[in-house]
VEXLUMBA-573216 format. One record per atom (N, C-alpha, C): residue in one letter; x, y, z. Coordinates in steps of 0.2 Angstrom, whole numbers, plus 2048, in hexadecimal, padded with zeros to 3 digits. Atoms other than C-alpha are relative to their C-alpha. Layout:
<rs>
AXYZ/...
</rs>
This chain:
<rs>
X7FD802806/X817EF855F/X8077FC802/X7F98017FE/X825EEB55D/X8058047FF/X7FC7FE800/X836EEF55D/X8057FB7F8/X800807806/X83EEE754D/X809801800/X7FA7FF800/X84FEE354C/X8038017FA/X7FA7FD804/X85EEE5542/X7FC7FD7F8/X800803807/X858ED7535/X7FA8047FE/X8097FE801/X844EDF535/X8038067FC/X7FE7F9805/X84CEF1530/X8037FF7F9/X7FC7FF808/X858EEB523/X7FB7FD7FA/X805802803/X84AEE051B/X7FB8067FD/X8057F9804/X83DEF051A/X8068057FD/X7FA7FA805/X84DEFB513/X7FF7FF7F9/X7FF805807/X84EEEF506/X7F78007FC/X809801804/X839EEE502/X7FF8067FD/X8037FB801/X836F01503/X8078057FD/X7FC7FC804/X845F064F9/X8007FD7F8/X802802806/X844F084E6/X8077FE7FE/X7F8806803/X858EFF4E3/X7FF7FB801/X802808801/X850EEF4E6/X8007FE7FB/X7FF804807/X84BEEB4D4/X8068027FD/X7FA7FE801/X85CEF34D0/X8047F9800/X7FA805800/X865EE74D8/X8007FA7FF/X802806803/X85CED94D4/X8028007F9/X800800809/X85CEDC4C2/X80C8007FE/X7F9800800/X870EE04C5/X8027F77FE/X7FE8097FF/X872ECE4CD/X7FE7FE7FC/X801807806/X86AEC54BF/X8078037FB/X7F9800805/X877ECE4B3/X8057FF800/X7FA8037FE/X884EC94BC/X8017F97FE/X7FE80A800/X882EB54BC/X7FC8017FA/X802803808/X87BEB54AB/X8088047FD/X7F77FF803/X88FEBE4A5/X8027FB806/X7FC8067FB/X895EB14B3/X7FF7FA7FD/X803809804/X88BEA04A9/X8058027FA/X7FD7FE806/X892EAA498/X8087FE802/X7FB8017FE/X8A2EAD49E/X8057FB804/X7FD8067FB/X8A7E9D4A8/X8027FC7F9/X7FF803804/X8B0E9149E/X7FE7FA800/X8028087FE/X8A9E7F49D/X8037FB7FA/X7FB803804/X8AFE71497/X7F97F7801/X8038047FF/X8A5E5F494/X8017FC805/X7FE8057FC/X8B0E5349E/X808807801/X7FA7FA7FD/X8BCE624A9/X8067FA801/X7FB8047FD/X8CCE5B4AC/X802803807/X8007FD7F8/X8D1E5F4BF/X8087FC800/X7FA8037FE/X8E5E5C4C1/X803801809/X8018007F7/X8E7E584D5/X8057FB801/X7FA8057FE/X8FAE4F4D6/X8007FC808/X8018067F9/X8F7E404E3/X8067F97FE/X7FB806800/X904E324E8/X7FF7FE807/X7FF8057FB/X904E244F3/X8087FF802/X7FB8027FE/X914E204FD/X7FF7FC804/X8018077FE/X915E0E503/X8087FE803/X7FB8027FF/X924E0950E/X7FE7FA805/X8028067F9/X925DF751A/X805800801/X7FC8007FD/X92DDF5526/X7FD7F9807/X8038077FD/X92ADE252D/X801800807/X7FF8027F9/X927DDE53F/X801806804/X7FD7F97FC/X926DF1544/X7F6801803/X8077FD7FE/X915DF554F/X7FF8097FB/X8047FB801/X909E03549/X806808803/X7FD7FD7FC/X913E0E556/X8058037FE/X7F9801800/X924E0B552/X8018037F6/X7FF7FE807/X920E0E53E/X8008097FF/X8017F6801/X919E21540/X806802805/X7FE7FB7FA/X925E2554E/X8088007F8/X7F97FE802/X937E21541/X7FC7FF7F9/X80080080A/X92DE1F52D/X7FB808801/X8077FD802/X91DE2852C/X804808803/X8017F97FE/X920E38538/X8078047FC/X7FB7FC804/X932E3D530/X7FF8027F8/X8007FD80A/X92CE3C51E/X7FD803800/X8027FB803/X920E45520/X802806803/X7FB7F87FE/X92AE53528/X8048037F8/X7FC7FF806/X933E51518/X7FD8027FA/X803800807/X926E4F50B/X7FC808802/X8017FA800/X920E61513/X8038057FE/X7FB7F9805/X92FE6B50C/X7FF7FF7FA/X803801809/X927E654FB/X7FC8067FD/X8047F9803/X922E754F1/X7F97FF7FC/X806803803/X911E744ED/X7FB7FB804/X8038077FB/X90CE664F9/X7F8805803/X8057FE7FD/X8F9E6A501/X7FD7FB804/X8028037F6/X8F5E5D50D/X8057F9800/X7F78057FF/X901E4E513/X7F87F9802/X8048087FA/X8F4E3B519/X8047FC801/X7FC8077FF/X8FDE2E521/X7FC7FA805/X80280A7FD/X8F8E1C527/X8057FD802/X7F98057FE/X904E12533/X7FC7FA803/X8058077FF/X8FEE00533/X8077FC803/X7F98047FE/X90ADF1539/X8027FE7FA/X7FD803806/X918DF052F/X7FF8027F9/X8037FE804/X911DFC523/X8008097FF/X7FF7F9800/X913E10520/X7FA8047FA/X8057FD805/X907E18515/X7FF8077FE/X8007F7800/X909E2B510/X7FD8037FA/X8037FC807/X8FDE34502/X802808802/X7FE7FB800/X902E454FD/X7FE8037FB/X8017FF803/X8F9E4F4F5/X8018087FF/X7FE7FA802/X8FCE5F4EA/X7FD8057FE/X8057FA803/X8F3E6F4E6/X7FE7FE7FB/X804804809/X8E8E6F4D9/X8008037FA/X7FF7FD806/X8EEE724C8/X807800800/X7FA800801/X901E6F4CC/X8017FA7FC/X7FB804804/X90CE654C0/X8017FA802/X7FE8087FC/X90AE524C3/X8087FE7FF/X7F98017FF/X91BE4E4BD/X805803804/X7FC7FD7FC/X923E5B4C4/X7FF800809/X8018017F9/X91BE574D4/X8017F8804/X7FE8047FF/X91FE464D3/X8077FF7FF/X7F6801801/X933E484CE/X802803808/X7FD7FD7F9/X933E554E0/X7FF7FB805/X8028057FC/X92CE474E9/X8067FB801/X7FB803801/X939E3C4E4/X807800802/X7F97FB7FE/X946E474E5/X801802806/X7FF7FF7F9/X943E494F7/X7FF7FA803/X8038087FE/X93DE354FB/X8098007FF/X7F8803804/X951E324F3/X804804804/X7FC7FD7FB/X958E404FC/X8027FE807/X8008037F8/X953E3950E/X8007FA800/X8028087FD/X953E2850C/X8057FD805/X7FC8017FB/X962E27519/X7FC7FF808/X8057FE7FC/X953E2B526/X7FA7FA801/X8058067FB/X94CE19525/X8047FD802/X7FC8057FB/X94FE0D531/X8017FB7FC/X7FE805801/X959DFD52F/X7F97FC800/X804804803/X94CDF1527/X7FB8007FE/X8047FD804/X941DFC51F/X8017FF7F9/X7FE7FF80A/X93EDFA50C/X8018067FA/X8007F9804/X940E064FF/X7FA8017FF/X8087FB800/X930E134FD/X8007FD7F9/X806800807/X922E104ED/X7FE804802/X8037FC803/X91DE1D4E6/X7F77FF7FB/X806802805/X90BE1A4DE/X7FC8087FE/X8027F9803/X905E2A4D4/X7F77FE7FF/X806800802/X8F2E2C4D6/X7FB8067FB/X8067FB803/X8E4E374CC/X7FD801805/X8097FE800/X8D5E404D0/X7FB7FC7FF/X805804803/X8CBE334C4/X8017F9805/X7FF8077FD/X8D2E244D0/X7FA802807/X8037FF7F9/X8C8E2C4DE/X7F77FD7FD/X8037FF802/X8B7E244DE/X7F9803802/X8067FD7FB/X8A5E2E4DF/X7FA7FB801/X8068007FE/X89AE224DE/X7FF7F77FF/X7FF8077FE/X898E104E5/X7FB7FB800/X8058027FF/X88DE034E0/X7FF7F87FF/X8008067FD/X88ADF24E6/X7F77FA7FF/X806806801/X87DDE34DD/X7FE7FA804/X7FF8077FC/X876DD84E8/X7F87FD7FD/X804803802/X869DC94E3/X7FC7FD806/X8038047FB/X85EDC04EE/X8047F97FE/X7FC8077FF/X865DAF4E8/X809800802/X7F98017FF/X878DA84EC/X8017FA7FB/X7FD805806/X882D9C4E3/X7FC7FA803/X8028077FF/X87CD8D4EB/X7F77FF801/X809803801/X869D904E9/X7FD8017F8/X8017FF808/X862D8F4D8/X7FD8047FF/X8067FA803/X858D9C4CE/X7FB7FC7FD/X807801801/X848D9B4C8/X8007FE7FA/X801804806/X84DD984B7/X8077FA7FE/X7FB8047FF/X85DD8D4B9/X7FD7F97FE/X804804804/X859D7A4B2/X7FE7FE808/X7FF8027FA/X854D6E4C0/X8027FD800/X7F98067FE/X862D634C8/X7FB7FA803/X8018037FD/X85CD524CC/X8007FF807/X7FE7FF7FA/X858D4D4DD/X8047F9803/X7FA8057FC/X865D444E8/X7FD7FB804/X8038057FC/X863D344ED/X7FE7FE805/X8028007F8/X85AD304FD/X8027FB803/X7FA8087FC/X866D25509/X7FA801806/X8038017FB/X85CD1E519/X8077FD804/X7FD8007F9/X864D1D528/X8027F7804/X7FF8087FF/X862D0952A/X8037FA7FA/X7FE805804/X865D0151A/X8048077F9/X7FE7FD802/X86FD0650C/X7FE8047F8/X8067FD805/X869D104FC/X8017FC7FA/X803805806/X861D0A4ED/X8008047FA/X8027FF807/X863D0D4DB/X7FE7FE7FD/X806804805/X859D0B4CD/X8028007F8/X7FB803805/X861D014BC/X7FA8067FD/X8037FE805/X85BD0A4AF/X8007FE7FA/X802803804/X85ACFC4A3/X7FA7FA802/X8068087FD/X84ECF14AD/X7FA805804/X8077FC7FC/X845D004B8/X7FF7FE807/X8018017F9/X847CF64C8/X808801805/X7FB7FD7FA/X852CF94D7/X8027FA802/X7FB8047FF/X861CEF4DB/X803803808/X7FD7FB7FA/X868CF04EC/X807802801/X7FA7FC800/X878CFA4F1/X8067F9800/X7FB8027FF/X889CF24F2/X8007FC808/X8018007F7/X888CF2507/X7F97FB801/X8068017FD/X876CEA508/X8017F8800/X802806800/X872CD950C/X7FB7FD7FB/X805805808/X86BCCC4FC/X8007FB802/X803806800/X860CBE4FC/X8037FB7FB/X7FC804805/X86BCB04F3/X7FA7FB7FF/X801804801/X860CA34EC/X8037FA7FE/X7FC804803/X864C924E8/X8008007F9/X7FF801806/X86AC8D4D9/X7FB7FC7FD/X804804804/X85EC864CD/X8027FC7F8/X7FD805809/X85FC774BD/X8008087FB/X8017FC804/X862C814AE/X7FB7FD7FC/X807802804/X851C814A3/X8008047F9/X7FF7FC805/X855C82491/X7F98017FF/X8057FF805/X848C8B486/X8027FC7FA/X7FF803809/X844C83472/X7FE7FA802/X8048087FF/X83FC7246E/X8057FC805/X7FB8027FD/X847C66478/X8077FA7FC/X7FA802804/X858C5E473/X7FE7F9800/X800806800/X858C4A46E/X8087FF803/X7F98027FD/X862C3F479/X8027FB7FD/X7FC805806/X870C33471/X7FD7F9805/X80580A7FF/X86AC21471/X8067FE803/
</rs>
């Protein structure tokens, strides 16, 4: 006979004891007072205070931004009560610090403390830093769902039902091109080509003929 383990025993404890449909019949009781009892809402609101902080600092490496903007602030924007995670981006010439706030705190108030701490230190940026932006974001700014139309055609090929464009003159390589009058229907040669001059000829009026003076 085998030998069954831990999981084999509790499974038959469970089959060959009559508290099973007990507990079962319990668990359903619960999550149906749990679906009742939950509050729901059509469109929930979720309050999650988020701010962008934006400082430049021109002509400063990647390096040189995190080491005197980015890493002191956010040492600072950490004594912020309420604060839950800190992100920062150091680009050249660019600082970047989002801060965001437990969920459910007071966006005003979380953005006045922020301020009030950005103002307090601003002794802390170096010479030829700019003053901090502040940019206050939402929850709804975040997006979930990304979606991108692409066509077979481009702009410079036509569609199927688009009119038809005439077609474009055909130039030859040795002589010059030829258009065609549209009051006569025949083809006149270009500006550039060479024409065959004839001579001049008498004029030949039409009508009867004129009498000459005696």
């Amino acid at each position: 006979m085998k030998q069954i383990g831990i999981a084999g025993r509790t499974a038959s404890a469970f089959i060959n004891s009559k508290l099973t449909p007990l507990i079962i019949l319990a668990a359903l009781l619960f999550g149906a007072m749990a679906v009742m009892i939950t509050p729901r809402e059509e469109e929930p609101q979720i309050i999650v205070p988020m701010m962008d902080v934006f400082v430049q600092f021109s002509g400063a490496s990647p390096e040189e931004v995190e080491s005197r903007i980015t890493s002191p602030m956010e040492r600072k924007i950490w004594e912020i009560p309420g604060v839950e995670y800190v992100y920062s981006m150091s680009r050249p010439g660019l600082s970047i610090i989002t801060v965001r706030f437990y969920v459910g705190e007071d966006v005003e108030n979380s953005l006045v403390n922020l301020y009030d701490k950005l103002m307090s230190n601003m002794d802390m940026s170096p010479p030829g830093a700019s003053p901090f932006l502040v940019k206050p974001k939402s929850i709804d700014d975040v997006p979930i769902l990304a979606m991108t139309l692409w066509g077979g055609t481009t702009m410079n090929t036509p569609c199927a039902e688009s009119p038809k464009r005439s077609e474009p003159r055909s130039r030859s390589s040795t002589t010059s091109p030829m258009w065609k009058s549209s009051a006569a229907g025949k083809e006149r040669p270009g500006l550039n080509s060479p024409r065959n001059v004839s001579p001049p000829t008498a004029f030949q009026p039409s009508g009867p003929p004129i009498p000459s003076r005696p």
